[in-house]
C-alpha positions in Angstrom: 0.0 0.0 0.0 1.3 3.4 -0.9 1.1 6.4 0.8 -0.7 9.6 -0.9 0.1 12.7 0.8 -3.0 15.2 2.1 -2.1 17.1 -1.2 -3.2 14.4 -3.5 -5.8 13.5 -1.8 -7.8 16.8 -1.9 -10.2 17.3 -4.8 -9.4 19.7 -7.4 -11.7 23.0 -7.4 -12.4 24.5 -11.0 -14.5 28.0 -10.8 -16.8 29.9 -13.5 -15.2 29.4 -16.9 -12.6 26.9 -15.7 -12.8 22.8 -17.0 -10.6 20.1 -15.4 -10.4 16.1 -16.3 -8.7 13.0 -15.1 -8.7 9.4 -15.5 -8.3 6.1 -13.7 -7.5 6.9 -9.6 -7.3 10.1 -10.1 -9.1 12.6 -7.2 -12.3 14.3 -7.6 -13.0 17.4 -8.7 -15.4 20.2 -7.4 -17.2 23.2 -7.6 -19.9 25.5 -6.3 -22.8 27.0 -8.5 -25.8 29.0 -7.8 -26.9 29.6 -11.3 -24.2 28.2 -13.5 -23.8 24.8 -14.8 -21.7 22.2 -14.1 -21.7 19.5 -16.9 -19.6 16.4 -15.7 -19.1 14.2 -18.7 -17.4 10.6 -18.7 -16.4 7.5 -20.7 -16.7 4.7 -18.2 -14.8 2.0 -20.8 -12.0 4.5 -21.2 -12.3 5.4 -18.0 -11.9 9.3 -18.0 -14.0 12.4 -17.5 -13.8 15.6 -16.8 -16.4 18.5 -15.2 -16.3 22.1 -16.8 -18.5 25.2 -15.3 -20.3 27.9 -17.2 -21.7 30.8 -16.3 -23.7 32.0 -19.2 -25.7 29.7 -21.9 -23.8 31.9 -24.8 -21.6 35.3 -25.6 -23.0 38.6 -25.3 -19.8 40.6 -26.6 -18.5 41.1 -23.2 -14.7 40.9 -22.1 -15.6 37.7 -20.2 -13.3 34.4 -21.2 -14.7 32.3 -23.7 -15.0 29.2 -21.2 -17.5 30.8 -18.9 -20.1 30.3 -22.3 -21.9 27.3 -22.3 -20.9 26.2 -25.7 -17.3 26.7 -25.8 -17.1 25.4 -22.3 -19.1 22.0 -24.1 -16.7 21.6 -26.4 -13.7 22.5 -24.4 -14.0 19.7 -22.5 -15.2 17.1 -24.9 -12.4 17.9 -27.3 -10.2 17.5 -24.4 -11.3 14.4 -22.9 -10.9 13.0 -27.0 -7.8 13.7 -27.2 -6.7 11.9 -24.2 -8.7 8.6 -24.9 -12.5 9.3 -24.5 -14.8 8.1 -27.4 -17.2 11.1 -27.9 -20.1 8.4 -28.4 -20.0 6.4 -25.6 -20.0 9.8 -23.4 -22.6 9.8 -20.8 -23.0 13.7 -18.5 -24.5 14.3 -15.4 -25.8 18.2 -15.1 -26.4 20.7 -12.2 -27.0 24.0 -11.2 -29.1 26.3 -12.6 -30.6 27.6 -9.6 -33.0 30.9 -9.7 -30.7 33.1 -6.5 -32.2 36.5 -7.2 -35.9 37.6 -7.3 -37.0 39.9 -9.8 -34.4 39.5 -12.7 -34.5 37.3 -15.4 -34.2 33.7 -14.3 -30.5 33.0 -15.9 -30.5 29.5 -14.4 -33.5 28.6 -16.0 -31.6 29.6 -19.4 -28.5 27.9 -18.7 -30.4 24.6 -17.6 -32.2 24.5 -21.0 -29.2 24.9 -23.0 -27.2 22.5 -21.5 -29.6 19.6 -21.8 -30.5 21.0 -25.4 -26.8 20.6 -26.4 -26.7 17.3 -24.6 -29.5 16.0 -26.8 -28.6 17.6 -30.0 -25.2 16.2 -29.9 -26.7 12.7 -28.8 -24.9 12.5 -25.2 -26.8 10.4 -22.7 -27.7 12.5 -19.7 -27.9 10.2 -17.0 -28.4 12.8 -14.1 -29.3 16.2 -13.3 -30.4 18.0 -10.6 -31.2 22.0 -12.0 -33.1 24.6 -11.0 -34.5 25.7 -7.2 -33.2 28.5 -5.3 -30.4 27.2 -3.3 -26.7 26.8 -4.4 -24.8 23.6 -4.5 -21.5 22.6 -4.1 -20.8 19.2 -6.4 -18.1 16.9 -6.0 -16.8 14.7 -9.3 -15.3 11.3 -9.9 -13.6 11.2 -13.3 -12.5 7.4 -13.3 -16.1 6.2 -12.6 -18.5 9.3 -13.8 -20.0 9.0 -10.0 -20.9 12.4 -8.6 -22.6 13.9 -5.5 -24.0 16.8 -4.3 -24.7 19.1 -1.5 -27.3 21.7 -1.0 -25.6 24.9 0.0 -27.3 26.2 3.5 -31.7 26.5 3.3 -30.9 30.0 0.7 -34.4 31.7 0.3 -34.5 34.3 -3.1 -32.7 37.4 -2.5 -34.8 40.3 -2.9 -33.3 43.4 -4.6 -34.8 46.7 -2.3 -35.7 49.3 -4.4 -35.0 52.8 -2.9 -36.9 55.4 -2.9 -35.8 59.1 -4.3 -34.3 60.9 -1.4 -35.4 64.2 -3.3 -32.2 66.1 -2.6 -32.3 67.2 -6.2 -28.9 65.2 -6.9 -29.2 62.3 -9.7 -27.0 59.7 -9.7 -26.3 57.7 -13.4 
């Protein structure tokens, strides 16, 4: 028996617009979402996967890194996982996030959850879990080698509730 220092052992933590993968014995790898995705995707015979985490289903010309949208991140990590031994038809994905965490704006996580199992379907990839939607966050925890994955409900979160203040009438206005 070998030993694996605490190093090794400790998951690997990928945040919005960041993908990771791994293969046989390798550790887990995590994330936390409130209303971005995290698509784990794995080949169980090649024994590899990988989790990647978006923030937003597509571009809207902003300055933010082409990994935080949902396609690119798609295709990020399935090209990725190819090239180190996946087939791209025998991948199977487990989904989550998507969660609605403020009231009153539109519902982003709603949007993000329908792309991603659109994409899944158009490009014929087995989903064989999700958990999306609801209002609390989630931390998710990843096993490449074996495509098992868990969850944890982050706290009992109820919809934030953006105040709307009322003119002070000072005669100053703000842009």
């Amino acid at each position: 028996m070998s030993y694996q220092s605490t190093a090794e052992q400790r998951p690997r933590h990928i945040s919005q617009g960041e993908y990771a993968f791994g293969g046989l014995g390798e550790r887990s790898i995590t994330t936390i979402l409130g209303s971005c995705i995290a698509t784990c995707l794995y080949d169980e015979d090649a024994k590899i996967g990988g989790m990647n985490h978006f923030l937003l289903p597509e571009s809207s010309n902003t300055t933010i890194q082409a990994a935080s949208f949902g396609v690119n991140a798609m295709e990020l990590l399935i090209n990725d996982l190819i090239k180190h031994g996946a087939h791209r038809n025998r991948l199977k994905a487990k989904v989550f996030g998507g969660a609605r965490m403020i009231a009153g704006l539109s519902d982003i996580g709603q949007k993000n959850s329908e792309f991603v199992l659109g994409f899944l379907q158009r490009e014929m990839i087995e989903c064989t879990g999700q958990s999306l939607g609801g209002t609390q966050a989630r931390r998710v925890e990843f096993w490449p080698d074996t495509g098992r994955a868990r969850q944890k409900m982050v706290g009992q979160a109820e919809l934030f509730e953006r105040p709307i203040k009322e003119a002070s009438g000072n005669g100053v206005e703000l842009f």
